[in-house]
Wavefront OBJ file of the C-alpha trace (Angstrom):
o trace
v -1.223 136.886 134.206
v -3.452 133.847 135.024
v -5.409 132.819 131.548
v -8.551 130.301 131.344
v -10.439 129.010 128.883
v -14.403 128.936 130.042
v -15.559 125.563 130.023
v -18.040 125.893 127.390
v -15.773 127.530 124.731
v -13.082 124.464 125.465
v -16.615 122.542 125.067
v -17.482 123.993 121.452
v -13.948 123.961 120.464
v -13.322 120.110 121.186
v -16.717 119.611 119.466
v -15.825 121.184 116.793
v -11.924 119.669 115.794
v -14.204 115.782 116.630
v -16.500 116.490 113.961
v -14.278 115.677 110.785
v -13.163 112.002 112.565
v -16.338 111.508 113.165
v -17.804 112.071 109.703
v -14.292 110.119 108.409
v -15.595 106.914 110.908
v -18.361 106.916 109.642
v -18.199 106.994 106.050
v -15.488 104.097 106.410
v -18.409 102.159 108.283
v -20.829 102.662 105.431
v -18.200 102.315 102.597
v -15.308 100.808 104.123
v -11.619 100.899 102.285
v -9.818 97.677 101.916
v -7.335 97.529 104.924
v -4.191 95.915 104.949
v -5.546 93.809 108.058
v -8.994 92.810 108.304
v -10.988 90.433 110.774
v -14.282 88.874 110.116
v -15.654 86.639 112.362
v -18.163 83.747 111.351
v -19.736 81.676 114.541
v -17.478 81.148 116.744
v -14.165 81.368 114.291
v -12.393 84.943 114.128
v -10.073 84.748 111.174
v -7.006 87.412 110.623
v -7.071 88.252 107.249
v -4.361 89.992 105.282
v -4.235 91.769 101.986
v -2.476 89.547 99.469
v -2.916 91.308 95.906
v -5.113 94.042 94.770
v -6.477 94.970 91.550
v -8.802 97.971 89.935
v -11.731 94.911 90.668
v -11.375 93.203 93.785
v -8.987 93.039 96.719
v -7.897 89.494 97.377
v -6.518 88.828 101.318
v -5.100 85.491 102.877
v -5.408 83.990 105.989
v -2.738 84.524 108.619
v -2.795 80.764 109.473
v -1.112 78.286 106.567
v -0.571 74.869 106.961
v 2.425 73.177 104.710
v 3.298 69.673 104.067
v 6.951 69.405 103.638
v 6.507 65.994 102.330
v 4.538 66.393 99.401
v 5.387 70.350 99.269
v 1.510 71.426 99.359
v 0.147 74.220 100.754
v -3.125 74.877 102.084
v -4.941 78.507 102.548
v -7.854 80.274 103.328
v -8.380 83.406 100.832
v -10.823 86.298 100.813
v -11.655 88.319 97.979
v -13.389 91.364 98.423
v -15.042 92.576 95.129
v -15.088 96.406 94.323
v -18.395 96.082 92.582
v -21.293 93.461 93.125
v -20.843 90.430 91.000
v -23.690 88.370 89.628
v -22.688 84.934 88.436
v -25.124 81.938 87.504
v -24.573 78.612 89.286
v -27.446 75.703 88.879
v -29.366 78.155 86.359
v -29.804 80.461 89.197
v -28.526 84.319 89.047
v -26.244 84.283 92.342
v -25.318 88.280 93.283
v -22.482 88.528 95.926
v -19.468 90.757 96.930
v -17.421 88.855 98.612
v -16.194 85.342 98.524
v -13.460 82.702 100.674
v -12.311 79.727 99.427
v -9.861 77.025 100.507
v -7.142 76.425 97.980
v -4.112 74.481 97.603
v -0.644 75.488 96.537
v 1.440 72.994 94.694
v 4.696 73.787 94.684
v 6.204 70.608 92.469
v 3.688 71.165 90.004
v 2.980 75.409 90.563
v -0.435 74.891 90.430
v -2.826 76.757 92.686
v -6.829 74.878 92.806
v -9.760 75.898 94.893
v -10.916 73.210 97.075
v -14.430 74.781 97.656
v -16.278 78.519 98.298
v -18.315 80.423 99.754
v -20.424 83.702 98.324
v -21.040 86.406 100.709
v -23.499 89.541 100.342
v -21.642 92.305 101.982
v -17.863 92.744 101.214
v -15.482 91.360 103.746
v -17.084 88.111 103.842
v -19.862 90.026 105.901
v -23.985 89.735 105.698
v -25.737 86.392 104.268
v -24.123 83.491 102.686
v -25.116 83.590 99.255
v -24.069 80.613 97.615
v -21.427 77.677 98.683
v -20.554 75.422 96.636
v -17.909 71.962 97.604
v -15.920 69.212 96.186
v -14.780 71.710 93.314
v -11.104 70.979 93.090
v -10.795 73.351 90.552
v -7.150 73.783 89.406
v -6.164 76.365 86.751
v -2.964 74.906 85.556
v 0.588 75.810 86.310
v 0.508 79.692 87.284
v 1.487 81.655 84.560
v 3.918 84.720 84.933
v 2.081 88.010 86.419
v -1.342 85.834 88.000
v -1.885 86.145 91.289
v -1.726 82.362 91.224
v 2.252 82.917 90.564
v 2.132 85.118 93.572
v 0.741 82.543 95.572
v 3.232 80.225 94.638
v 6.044 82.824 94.235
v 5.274 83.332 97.876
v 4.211 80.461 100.211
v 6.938 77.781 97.916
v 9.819 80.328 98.108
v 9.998 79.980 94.719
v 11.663 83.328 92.607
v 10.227 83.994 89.419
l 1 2 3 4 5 6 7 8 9 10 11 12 13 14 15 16 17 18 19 20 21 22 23 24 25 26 27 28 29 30 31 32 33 34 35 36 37 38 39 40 41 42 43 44 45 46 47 48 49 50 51 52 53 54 55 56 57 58 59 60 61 62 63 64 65 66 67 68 69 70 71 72 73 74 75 76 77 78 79 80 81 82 83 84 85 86 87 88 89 90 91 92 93 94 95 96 97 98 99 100 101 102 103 104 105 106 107 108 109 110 111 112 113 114 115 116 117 118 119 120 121 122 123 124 125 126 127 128 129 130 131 132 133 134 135 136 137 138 139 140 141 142 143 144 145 146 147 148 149 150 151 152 153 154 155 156 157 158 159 160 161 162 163
């Protein structure tokens, strides 16, 4: 008994079982989930991003690349933080809306202390669309990283530190 499928209902069929990727491909392109790898690429700079911490607001990811100096036990990152909602913030007495942001930061591990050297405001999430706001020379630090912060995470983690 020799059985075939006519091309057209093989067609249809295979049309048919696509349709649900295709709808789930592109709702992830119009609302995208946070990933645990993400790349975003700004000029000629593609960056590897990886989720870090996560919260019910905002997903925060490091860079892949680190640099550490062993001699004064200071670490330097690149972090992303990809906002649930749109925030609106006002810098300069201007209203600044974004929903994403990076920063360069420093990790001190003598000291546990985790400041942001500068940043960078983004209007799409994942550091994507127009740069809404930068601002530089902050060298912001927060104080030694209390217990539970994802600033003891950050410490807890690149300094080898247990808490």
């Amino acid at each position: 008994m020799n059985f075939s499928i006519p091309k057209s209902l093989a067609i249809s069929f295979i049309g048919i079982l696509s349709i649900p990727a295709i709808a789930f491909a592109s709702f992830q392109y119009i609302y995208p989930s946070d990933p645990d790898l993400a790349y975003t690429k700004h000029g000629q700079l593609t960056v590897e991003w990886v989720k870090f911490s996560e919260s019910d607001n905002f997903t925060e990811y490091m860079a892949k690349e680190k640099t550490f100096d062993e001699d004064t036990l200071v670490a330097k990152i690149l972090v992303m933080r990809n906002y649930q909602k749109p925030q609106t913030s006002i810098y300069d007495h201007e209203q600044v809306r974004y929903s994403s942001m990076v920063s360069h930061q420093t990790v001190n591990c003598r000291s546990r202390t985790v400041a942001v050297q500068d940043l960078m405001m983004f209007s799409s999430k994942l550091s994507k669309g127009n740069l809404v706001k930068d601002l530089y020379e902050l060298d912001y630090d927060s104080g030694e990283a209390q217990p539970g912060t994802i600033a003891e995470k950050k410490v807890v983690t690149l300094c080898g530190f247990t808490s």
